[in-house]
C-alpha positions as CSV (number, residue, x, y, z in Angstrom):
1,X,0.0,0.0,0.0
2,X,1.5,3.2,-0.9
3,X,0.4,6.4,1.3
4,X,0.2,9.3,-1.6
5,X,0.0,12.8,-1.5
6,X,0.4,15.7,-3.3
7,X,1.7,17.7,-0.7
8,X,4.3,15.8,0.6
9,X,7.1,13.4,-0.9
10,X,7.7,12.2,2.6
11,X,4.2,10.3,2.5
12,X,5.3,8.8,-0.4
13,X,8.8,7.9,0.8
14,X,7.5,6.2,4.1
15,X,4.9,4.0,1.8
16,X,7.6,2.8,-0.5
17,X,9.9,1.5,2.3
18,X,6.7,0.2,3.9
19,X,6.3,-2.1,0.5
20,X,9.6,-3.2,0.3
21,X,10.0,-4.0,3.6
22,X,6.9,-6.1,3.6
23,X,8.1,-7.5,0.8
24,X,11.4,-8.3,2.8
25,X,9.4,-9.8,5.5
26,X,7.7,-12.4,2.7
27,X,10.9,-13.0,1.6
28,X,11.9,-14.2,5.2
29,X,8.9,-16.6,6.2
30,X,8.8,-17.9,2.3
31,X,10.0,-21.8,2.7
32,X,11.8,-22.3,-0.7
33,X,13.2,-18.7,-0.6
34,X,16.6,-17.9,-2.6
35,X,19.3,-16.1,-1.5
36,X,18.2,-12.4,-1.3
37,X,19.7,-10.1,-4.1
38,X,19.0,-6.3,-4.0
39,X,19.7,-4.2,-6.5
40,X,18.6,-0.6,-7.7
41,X,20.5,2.8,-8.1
42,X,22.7,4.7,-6.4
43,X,21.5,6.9,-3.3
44,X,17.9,5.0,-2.8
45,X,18.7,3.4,0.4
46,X,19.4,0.0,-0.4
47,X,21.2,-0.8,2.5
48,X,19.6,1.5,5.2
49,X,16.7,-1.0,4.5
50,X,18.6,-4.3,4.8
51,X,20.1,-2.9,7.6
52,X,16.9,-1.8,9.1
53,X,15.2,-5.1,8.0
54,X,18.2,-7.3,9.4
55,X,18.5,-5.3,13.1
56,X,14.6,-6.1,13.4
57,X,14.2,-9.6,12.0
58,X,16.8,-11.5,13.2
59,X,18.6,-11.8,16.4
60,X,22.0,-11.5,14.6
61,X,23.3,-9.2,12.1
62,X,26.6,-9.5,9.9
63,X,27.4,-6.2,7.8
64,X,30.0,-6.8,5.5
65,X,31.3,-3.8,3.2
66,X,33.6,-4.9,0.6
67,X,33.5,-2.0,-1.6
68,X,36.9,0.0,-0.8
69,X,38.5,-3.4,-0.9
70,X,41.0,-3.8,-3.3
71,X,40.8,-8.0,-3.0
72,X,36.9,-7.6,-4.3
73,X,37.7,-5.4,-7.1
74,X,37.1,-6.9,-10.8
């Protein structure tokens, strides 16, 4: 469910996240689920909402940034 409005972006925003991370929460409780791949542009907030997802979901959360890591690099 998205929450619209006209007036504010912020209504918008918070609907969005709410759809995603619903859809993170099917992802958990789905029995034949996959390994979880997220991807989308820069800046969105890709991993504010894994981070989010994993700190209320699970009793145990692994962050691992390998970005600035020259042994990751193609």
């Amino acid at each position: 469910m998205y929450l619209c409005s006209d007036n504010s972006s912020r209504k918008v925003q918070i609907g969005m996240k709410r759809k995603l991370y619903n859809s993170l929460i099917e992802w958990k409780y789905d029995p034949d689920r996959k390994p979880l791949v997220l991807e989308g542009a820069r800046q969105v907030g890709k991993t504010w909402l894994l981070k989010e997802f994993g700190r209320n979901e699970f009793d145990n959360l692994v962050y691992v940034n390998c970005h600035d890591d020259e042994r990751f690099m193609v």
